[in-house]
ChimeraX commands (.cxc) that place a marker at each C-alpha (Angstrom):
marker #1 position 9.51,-31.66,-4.63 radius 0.5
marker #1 position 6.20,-33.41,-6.34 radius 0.5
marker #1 position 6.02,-35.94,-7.67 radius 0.5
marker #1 position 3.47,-37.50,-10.13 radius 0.5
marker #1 position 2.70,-41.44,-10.79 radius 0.5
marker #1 position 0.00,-41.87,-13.44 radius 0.5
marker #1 position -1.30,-45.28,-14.60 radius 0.5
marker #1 position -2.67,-46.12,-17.90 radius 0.5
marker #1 position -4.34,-49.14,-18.94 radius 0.5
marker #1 position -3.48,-50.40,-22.78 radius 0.5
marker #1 position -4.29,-53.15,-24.78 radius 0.5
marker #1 position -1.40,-55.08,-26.44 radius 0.5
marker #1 position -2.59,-57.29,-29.29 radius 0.5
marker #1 position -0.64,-60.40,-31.15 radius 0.5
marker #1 position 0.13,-60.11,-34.79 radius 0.5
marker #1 position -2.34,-61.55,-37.16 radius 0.5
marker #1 position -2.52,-65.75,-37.45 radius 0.5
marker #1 position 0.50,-66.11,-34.20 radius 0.5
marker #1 position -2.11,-67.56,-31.82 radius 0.5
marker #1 position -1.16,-65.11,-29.07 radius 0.5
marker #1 position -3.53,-63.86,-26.80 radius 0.5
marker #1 position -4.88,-60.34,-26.42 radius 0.5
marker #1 position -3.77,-58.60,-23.10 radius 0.5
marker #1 position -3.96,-55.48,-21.07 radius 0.5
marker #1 position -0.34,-54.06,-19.99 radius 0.5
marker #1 position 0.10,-51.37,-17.13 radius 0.5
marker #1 position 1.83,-48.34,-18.71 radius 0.5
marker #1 position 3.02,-46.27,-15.52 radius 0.5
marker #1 position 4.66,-42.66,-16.01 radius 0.5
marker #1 position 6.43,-40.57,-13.09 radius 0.5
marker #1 position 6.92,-37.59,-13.77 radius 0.5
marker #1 position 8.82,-35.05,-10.95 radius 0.5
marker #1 position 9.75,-31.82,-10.59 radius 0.5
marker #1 position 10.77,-29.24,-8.03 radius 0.5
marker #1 position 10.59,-25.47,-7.00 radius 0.5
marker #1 position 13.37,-22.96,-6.82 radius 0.5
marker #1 position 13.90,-22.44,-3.06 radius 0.5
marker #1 position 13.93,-19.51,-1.02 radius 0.5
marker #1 position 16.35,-19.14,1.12 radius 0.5
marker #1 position 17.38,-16.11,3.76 radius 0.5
marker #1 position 20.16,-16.58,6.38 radius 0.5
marker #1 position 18.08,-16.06,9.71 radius 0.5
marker #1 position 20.47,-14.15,11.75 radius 0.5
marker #1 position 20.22,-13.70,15.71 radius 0.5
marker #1 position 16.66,-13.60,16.51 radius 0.5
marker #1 position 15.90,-13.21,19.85 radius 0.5
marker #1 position 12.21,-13.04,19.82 radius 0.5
marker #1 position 9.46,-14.98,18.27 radius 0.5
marker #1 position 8.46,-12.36,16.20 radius 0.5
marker #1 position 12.00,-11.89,14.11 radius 0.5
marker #1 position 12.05,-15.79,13.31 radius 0.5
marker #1 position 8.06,-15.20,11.97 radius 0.5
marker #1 position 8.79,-12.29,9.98 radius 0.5
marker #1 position 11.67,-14.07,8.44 radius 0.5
marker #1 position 9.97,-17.26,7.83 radius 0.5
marker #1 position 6.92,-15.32,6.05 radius 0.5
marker #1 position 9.70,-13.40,4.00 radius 0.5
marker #1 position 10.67,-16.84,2.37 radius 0.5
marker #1 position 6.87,-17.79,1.91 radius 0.5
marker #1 position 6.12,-19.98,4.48 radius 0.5
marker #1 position 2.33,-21.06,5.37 radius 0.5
marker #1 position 0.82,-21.09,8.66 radius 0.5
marker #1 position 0.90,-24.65,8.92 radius 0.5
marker #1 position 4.89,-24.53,8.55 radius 0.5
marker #1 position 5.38,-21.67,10.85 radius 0.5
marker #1 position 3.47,-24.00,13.54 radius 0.5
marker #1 position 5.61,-26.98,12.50 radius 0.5
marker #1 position 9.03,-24.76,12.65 radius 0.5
marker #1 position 7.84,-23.42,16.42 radius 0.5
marker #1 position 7.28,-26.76,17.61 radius 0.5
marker #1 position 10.31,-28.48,15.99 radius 0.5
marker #1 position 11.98,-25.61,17.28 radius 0.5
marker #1 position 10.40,-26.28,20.58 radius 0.5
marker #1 position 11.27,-30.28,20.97 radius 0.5
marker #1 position 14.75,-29.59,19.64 radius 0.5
marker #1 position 15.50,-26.91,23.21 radius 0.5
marker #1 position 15.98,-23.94,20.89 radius 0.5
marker #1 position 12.62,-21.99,21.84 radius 0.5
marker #1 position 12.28,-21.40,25.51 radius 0.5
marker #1 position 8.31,-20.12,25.56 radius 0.5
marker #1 position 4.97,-22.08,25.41 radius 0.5
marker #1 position 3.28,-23.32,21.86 radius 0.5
marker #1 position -0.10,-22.42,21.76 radius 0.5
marker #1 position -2.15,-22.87,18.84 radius 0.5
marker #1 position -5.79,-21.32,18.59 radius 0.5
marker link #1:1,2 radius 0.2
marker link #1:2,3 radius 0.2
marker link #1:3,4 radius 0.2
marker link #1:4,5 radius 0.2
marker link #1:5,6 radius 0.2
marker link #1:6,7 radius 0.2
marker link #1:7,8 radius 0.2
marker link #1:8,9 radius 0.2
marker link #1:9,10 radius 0.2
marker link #1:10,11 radius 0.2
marker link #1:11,12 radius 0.2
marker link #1:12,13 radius 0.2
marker link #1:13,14 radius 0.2
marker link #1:14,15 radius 0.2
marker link #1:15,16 radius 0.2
marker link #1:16,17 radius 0.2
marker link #1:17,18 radius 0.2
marker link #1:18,19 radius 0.2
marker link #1:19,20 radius 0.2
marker link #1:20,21 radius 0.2
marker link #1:21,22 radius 0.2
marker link #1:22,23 radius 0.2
marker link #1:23,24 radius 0.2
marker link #1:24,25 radius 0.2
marker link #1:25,26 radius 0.2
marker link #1:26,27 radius 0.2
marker link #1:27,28 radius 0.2
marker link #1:28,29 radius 0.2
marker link #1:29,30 radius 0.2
marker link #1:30,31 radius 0.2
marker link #1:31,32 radius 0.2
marker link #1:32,33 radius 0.2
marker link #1:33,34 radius 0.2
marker link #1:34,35 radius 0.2
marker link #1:35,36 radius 0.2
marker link #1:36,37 radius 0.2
marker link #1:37,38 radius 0.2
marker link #1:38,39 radius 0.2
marker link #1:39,40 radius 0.2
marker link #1:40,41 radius 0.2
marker link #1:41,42 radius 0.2
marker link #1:42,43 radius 0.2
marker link #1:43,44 radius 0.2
marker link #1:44,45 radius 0.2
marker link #1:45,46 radius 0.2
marker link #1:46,47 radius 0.2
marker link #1:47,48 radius 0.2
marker link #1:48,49 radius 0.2
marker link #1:49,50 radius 0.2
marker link #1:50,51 radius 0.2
marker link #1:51,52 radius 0.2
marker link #1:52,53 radius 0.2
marker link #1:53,54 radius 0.2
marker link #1:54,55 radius 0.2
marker link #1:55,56 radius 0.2
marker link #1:56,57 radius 0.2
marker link #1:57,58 radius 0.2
marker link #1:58,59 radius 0.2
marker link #1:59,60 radius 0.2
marker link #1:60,61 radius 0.2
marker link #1:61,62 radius 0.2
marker link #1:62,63 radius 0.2
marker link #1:63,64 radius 0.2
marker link #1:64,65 radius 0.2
marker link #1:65,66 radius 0.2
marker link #1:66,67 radius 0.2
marker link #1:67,68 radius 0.2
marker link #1:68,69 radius 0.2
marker link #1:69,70 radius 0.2
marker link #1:70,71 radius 0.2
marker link #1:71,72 radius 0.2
marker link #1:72,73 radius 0.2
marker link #1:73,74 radius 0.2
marker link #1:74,75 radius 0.2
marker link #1:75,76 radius 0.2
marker link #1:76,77 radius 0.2
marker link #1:77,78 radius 0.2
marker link #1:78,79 radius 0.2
marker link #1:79,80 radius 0.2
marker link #1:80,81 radius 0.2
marker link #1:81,82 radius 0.2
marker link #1:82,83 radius 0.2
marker link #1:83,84 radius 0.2
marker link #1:84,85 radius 0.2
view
């Protein structure tokens, strides 16, 4: 999901003769939106290698293949040694 805050700057002016005062007001705009997920059912996968071929199937980067091994890693679900290069 991103999502987008954008602030613009605009004058608001009193009507002619009121005796109002000229101001700036904060117009802010959020816009969000979100990509259609991949998703694949990872079935047994007894070696490192399956559950990296199946993550790069659904697209992931090398930054989330680290972060999966490692959460995978604290969590007790991957018995082997982390070691990034």
């Amino acid at each position: 999901m991103s999502v987008t805050v954008s602030e613009n700057t605009q004058v608001s002016q009193p009507g002619p003769f009121s005796r109002g005062r000229t101001t700036r007001v904060a117009r802010t705009q959020v816009d969000a939106s979100e990509k259609t997920a991949k998703i694949i059912e990872l079935q047994n996968a007894p070696r490192v290698s399956d559950i990296v071929r199946n993550l790069n199937a659904i697209g992931a980067t090398s930054s989330d293949l680290i972060a999966i091994l490692e959460a995978l890693k604290q969590a007790g679900a991957l018995h082997a040694r982390v070691k990034v290069i």
